[in-house]
C-alpha positions as CSV (number, residue, x, y, z in Angstrom):
1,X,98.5,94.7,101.0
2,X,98.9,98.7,101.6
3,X,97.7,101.1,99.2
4,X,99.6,104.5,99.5
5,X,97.6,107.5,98.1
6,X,99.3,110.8,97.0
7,X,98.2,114.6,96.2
8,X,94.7,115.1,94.9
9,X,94.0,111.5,95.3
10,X,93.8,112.0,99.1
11,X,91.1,114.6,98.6
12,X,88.8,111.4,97.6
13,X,90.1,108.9,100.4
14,X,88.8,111.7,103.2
15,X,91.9,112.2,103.8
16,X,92.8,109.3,104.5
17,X,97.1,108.5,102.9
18,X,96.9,104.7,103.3
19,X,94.3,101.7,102.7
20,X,94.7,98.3,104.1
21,X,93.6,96.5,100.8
22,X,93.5,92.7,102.3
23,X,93.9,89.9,99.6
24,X,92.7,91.2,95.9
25,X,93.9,89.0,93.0
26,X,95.2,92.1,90.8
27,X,94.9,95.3,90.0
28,X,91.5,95.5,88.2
29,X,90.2,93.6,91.8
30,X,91.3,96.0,93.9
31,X,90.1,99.0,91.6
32,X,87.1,97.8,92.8
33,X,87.6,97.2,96.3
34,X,88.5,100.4,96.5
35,X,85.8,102.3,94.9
36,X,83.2,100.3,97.1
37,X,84.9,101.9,100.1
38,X,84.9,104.8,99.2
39,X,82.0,105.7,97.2
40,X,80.8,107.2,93.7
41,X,82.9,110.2,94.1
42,X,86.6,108.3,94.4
43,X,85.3,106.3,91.2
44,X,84.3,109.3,89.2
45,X,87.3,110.8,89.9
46,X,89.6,107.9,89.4
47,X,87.4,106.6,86.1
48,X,86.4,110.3,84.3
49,X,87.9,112.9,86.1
50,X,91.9,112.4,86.1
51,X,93.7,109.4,84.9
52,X,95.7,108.0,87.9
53,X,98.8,106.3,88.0
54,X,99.4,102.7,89.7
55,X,102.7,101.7,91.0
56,X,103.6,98.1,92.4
57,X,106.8,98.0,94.3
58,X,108.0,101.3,92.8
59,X,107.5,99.9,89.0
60,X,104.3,101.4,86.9
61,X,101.6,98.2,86.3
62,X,101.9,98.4,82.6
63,X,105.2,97.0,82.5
64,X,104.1,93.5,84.0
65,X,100.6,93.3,82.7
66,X,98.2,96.6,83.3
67,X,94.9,95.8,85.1
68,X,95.3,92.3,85.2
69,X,99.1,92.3,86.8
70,X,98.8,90.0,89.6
71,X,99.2,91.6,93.1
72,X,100.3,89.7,96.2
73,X,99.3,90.4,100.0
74,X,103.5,91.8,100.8
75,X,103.0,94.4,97.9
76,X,103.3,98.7,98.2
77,X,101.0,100.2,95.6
78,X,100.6,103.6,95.1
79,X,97.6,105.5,93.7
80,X,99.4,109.0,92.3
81,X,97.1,111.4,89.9
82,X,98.8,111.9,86.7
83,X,99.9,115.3,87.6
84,X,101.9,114.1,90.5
85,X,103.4,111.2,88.4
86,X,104.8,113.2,86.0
């Protein structure tokens, strides 16, 4: 699964635009994977600092189930921070 990060959210990836997320069950799953790579400061910012914006496939997470929307290993998600996503 790729992860796609946009704008600010690239500022706590170290620069990095793209993670190779393996197999994660859903959302809430690879939430996590992702803050354990990289570090407190990606989870402060995506937890307290700025609400961020998941998108499966092009279509926002909360219209097929939020956190716990099942994710499978061909899916594009995209991490945007709110201000990008409108």
């Amino acid at each position: 699964m790729t992860v796609l990060f946009y704008g600010s959210v690239t500022e706590h990836t170290f620069g990095e635009k793209t993670f190779e997320a393996g197999s994660v069950r859903n959302l809430s799953d690879l939430s996590g994977k992702l803050c354990q790579h990289y570090g407190d400061k990606f989870k402060k910012f995506m937890f307290t600092d700025e609400e961020c914006f998941f998108l499966v496939n092009g279509k926002s997470v909360n219209s097929f189930g939020g956190s716990e929307a099942p994710l499978h290993p061909d899916d594009k998600v995209e991490l945007l921070p709110a201000i990008e996503a409108g």
